[in-house]
ROFISE-61537 format. One record per residue (C-alpha): x, y, z. Coordinates in steps of 0.05 Angstrom, whole numbers, padded with zeros to 5 digits, always signed. Layout:
N
XYZ ...
END
This chain:
486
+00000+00000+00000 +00058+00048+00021 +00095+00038-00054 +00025+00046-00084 +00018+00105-00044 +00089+00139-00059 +00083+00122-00128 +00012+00154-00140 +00045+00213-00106 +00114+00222-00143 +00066+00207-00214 +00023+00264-00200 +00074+00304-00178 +00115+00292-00237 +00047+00305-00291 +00029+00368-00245 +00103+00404-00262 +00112+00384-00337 +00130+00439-00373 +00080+00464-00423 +00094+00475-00496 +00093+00548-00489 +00101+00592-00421 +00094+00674-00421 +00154+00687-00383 +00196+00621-00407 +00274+00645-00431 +00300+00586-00393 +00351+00628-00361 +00351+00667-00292 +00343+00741-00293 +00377+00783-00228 +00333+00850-00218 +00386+00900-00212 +00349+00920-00144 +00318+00882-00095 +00252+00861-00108 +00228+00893-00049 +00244+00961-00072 +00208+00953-00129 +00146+00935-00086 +00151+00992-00040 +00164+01038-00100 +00096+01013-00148 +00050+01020-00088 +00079+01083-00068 +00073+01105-00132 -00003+01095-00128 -00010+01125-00053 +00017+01190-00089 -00036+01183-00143 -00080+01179-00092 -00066+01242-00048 -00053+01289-00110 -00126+01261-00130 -00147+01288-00061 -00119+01352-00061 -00131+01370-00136 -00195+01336-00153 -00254+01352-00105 -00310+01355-00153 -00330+01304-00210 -00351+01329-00283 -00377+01256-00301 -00316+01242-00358 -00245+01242-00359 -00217+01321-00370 -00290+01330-00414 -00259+01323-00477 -00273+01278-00537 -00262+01296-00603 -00282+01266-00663 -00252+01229-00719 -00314+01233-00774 -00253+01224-00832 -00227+01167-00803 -00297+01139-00787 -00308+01139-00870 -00256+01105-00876 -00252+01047-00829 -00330+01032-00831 -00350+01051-00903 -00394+00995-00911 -00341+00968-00964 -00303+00960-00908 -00338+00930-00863 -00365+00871-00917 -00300+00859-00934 -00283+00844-00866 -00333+00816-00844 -00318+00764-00902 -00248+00754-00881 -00269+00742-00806 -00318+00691-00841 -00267+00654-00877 -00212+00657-00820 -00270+00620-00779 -00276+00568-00836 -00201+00558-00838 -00196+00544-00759 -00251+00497-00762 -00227+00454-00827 -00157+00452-00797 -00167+00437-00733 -00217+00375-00755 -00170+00349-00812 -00105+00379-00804 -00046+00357-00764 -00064+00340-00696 -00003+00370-00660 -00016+00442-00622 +00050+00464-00664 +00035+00447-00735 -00030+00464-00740 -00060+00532-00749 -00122+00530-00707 -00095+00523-00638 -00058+00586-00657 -00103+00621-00683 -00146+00621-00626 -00106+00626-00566 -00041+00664-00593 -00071+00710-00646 -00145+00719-00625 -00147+00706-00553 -00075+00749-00532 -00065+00792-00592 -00141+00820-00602 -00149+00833-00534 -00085+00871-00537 -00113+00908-00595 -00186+00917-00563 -00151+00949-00498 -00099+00996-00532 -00130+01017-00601 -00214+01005-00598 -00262+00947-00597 -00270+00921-00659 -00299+00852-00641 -00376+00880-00660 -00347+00886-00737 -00300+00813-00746 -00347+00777-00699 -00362+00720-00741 -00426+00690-00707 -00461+00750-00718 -00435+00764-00783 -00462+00687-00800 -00529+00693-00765 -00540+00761-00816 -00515+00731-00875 -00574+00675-00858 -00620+00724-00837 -00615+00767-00898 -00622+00710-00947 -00688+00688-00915 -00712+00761-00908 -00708+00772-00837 -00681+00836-00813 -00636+00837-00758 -00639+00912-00746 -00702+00906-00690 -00686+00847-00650 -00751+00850-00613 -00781+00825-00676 -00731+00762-00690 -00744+00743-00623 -00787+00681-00613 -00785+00675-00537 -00774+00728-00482 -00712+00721-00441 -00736+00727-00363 -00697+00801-00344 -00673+00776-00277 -00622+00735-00318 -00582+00788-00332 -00510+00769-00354 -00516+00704-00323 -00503+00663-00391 -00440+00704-00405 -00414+00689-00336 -00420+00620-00339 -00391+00617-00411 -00334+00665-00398 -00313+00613-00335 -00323+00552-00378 -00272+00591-00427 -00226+00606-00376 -00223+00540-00351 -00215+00509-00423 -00150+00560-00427 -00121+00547-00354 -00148+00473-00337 -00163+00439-00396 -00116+00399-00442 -00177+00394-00497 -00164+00475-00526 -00092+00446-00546 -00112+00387-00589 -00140+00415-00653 -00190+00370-00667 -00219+00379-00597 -00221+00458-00602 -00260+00457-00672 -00306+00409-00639 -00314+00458-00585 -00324+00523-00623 -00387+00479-00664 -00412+00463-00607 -00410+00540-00572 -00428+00562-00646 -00484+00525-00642 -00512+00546-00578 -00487+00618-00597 -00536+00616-00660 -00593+00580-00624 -00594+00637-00565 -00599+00681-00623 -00657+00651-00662 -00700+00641-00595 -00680+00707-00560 -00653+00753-00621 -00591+00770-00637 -00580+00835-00597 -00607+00812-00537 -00567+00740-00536 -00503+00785-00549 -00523+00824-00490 -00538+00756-00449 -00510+00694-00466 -00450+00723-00512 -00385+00724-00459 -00337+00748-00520 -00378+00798-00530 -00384+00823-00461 -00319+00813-00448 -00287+00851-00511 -00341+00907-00498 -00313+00918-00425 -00241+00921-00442 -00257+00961-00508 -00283+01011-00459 -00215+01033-00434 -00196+01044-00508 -00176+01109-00532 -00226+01098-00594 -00301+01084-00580 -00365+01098-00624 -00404+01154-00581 -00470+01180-00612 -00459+01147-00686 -00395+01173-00681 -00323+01150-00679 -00286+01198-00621 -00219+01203-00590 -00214+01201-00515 -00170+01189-00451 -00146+01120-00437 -00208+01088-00382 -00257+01144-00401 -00311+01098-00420 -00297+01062-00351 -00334+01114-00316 -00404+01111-00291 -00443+01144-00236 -00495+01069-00242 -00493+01006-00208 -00496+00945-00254 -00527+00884-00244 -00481+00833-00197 -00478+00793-00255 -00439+00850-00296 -00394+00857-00229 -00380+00782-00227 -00361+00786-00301 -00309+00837-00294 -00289+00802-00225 -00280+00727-00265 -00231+00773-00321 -00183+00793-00265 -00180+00731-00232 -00173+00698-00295 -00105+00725-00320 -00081+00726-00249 -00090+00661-00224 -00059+00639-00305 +00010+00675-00271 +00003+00647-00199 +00003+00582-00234 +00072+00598-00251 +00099+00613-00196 +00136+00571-00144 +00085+00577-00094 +00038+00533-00135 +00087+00482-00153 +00104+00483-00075 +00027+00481-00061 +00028+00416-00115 +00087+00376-00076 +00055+00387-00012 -00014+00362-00040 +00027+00299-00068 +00070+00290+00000 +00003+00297+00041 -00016+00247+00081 -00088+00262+00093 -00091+00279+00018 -00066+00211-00001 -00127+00168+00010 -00175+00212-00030 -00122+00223-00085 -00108+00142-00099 -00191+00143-00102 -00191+00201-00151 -00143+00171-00194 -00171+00104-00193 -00235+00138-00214 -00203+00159-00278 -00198+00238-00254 -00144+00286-00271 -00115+00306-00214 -00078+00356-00229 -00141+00386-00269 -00178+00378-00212 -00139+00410-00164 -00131+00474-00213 -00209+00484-00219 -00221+00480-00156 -00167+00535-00137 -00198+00571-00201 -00261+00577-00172 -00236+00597-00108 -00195+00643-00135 -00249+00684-00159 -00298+00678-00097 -00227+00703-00062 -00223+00764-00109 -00310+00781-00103 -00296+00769-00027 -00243+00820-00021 -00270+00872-00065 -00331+00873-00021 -00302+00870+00039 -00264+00938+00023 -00317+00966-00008 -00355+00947+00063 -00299+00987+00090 -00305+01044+00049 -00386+01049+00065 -00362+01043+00139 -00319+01102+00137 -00356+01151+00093 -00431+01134+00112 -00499+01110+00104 -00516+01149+00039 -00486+01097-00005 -00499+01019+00006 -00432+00966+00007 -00478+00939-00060 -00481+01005-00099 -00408+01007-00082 -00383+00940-00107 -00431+00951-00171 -00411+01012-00191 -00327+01016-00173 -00313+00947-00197 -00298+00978-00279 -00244+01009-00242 -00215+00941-00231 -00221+00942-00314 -00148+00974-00321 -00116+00920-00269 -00144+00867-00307 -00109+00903-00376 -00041+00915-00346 -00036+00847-00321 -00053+00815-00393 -00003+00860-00421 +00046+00840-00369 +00034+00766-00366 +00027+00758-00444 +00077+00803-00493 +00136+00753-00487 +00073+00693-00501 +00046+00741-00560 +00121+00754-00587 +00144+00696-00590 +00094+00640-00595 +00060+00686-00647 +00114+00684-00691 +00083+00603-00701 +00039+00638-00747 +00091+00652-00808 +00109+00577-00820 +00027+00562-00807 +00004+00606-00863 +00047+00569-00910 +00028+00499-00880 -00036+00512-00841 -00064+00431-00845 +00012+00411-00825 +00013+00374-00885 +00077+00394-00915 +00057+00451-00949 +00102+00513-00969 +00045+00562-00996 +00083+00623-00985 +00151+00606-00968 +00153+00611-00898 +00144+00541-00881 +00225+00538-00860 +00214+00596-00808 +00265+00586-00734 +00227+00628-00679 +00272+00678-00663 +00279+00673-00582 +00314+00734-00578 +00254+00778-00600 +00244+00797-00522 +00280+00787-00463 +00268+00775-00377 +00298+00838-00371 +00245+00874-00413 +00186+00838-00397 +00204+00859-00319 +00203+00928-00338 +00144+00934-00392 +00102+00889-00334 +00133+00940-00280 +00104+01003-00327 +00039+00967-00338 +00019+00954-00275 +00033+01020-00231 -00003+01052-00296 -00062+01008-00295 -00071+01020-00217 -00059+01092-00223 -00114+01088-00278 -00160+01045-00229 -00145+01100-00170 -00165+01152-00214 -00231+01118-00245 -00252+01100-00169 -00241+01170-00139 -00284+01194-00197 -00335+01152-00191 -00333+01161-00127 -00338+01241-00124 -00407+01226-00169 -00431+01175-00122 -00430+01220-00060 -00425+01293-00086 -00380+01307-00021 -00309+01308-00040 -00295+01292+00044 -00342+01226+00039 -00314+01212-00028 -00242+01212+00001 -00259+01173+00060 -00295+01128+00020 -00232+01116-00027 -00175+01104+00033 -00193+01029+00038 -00197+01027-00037 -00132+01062-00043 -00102+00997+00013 -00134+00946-00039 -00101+00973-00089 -00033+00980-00061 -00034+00914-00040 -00060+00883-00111 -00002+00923-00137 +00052+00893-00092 +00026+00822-00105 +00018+00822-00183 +00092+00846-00185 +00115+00796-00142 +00071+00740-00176 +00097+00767-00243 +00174+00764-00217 +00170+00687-00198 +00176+00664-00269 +00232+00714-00286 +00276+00713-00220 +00267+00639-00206 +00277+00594-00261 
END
């Protein structure tokens, strides 16, 4: 029993460290910060405690938007959404759909050689967000389930332009953004947990599957109001798209400060707050599954011996334990994050008064958690973007893996010197003291509407400011492990 015992132990173990096939802070060599890595702590969240008292002694009275300035860009507008423009890509997003559904079901099955798994995760998933966050959202114009459902819908005469009338059944209003929750965490845990999003044929047979239910929701409940409910890509790229600089305001395309759009003086449904809660937790618990604290948490699970009994029954039940283990940190890792958040926000009720509830807190200041949530994808992801994205030169000459040389890029070497630790510590140092300063700024804003007294709005905003600090201080030091101690 003892050898079955050590050996179920040292085999999960063993599966629970392999190295993936691609890791966003893997150079495989150490990096020494020049400083100590507690300097570098002390000097982020002081950086944001500064933010915080020029905030209080410069801005005492909310206008309801960032510096009250947009301007618009009505010649740029004609040009990126002539309606040329938009068909044509439209049609591209269409057939780049196609081409990760056809490869990933005939294609290669190996995550390398074959363009879908790419595609989606590299390309689409890290790349477009990065685009969504830093330029505009353009997800509404190249999303290709809605540009599908039209197509359909125009052919059979059936406009999509008043969804009241496509829709065949009522969704019940109390369900919110329910759906998109759910989905959203059933994404995230295909990303983080999951082995099926690396096998190709697996992750076409997934995307049918969601593009089925996707087209269903919008037959029975029409297409703008299953976008709004049971779409998380949607959601999701419309929340981070409103930090852009570019947005469409009023039928118009404007120009305005970074997190503008984050700003609101109305608390949204819990289901909205949850949604924005599960994208922070998302990307952070992807890099505190990096660090050595998990694989430390991992050897003690396997060394345990009041673990031991229930792992030998898992295992002999067929489960992954390793898979296992991660969702159920997953999913505590984001009742950890909704539990904090409210707790401060409790705090901040507590110290500035009655007139605002802990709920109308949490709902309205969690889009200032928006820019966190953006610096730490940033952080965690260039080096992954950089240099696993450069799998997509020899993939568009051989997309099926078959051999193929279409354009004659098939023979391309990633080149591994592209980015280094040294940089990636410094663009994820940048990102994150600008993405809480961002988030102090939204929340003191919002804030200063909420209460119309700059003295309760300021009270209000000193346990926001510790949360803040302290989520500072931690995603440095969980974005450090991978560079400092391997």
């Amino acid at each position: 029993m003892t050898t079955r015992i050590t050996a179920a132990g040292t085999a999960f173990l063993a599966f629970a460290t392999w190295p993936g096939l691609a890791h966003a802070h893997a150079f495989g060599a150490r990096y020494d910060l020049p400083l100590p890595l507690s300097l570098y702590l002390a000097g982020a969240g002081g950086t944001v405690a500064v933010t915080f008292l020029l905030l209080a002694l410069f801005r005492r009275k909310s206008t309801g938007r960032a510096y009250n300035w947009d301007v618009a860009l009505p010649g740029l507008a004609s040009v990126v959404g002539g309606p040329g423009i938009l068909r044509t890509v439209k049609a591209l997003s269409v057939a780049i759909f196609v081409i990760i559904l056809l490869t990933g079901l005939v294609g290669r099955q190996n995550t390398i050689h074959n363009l879908a798994p790419t595609l989606v995760w590299v390309i689409w998933w890290v790349g477009f967000t990065f685009f969504v966050c830093l330029v505009g959202n353009a997800w509404p114009a190249i999303n290709p389930w809605t540009a599908v459902f039209d197509g359909f819908s125009s052919l059979f005469d059936r406009p999509t332009a008043n969804p009241a009338r496509d829709a065949r059944f009522t969704l019940p209003q109390g369900i919110a953004h329910w759906p998109s929750v759910v989905g959203l965490m059933l994404f995230a845990w295909l990303e983080l947990v999951s082995t099926a999003g690396e096998m190709p044929r697996r992750l076409a047979c997934v995307i049918i599957v969601y593009s089925a239910i996707t087209w269903t929701g919008m037959i029975l409940y029409g297409r703008d109001r299953w976008l709004e409910t049971g779409e998380p890509f949607h959601l999701y790229f419309g929340v981070l798209g409103r930090f852009a600089p570019l947005a469409i305001e009023g039928g118009q395309l404007v120009l305005r400060t970074f997190g503008a759009g984050l700003l609101t003086n109305r608390p949204v449904h819990v289901s909205m707050t949850l949604f924005v809660i599960v994208i922070l937790s998302t990307v952070t618990f992807d890099g505190f599954v990096e660090t050595p604290a998990w694989a430390g948490f991992l050897e003690w699970a396997s060394e345990s011996r009041g673990l031991r009994p229930v792992l030998l029954w898992l295992q002999a039940c067929g489960v992954d334990l390793l898979g296992a283990l991660k969702t159920i940190a997953f999913l505590l890792c984001v009742g950890l994050f909704f539990g904090v958040f409210r707790l401060f926000c409790a705090m901040s009720r507590a110290l500035a008064g009655n007139t605002v509830t802990t709920s109308q807190l949490v709902n309205t200041l969690v889009f200032s958690l928006a820019p966190i949530a953006i610096a730490y994808h940033v952080s965690h992801y260039l080096s992954y973007l950089l240099l696993a994205g450069q799998l997509i030169i020899p993939l568009a000459s051989d997309p099926f893996g078959w051999g193929w040389n279409l354009f004659g890029t098939a023979g391309y070497s990633m080149d591994i010197g592209i980015i280094n630790a040294a940089t990636v510590w410094y663009v994820a140092l940048a990102a994150i003291v600008t993405g809480h300063v961002i988030a102090i700024w939204l929340a003191h804003e919002m804030a200063l509407s909420l209460y119309g007294s700059a003295r309760k709005a300021l009270l209000s905003q000193i346990p926001m400011l510790m949360l803040m600090v302290l989520y500072t201080m931690s995603s440095l030091w969980i974005l450090s492990q991978p560079i400092t101690e391997f």
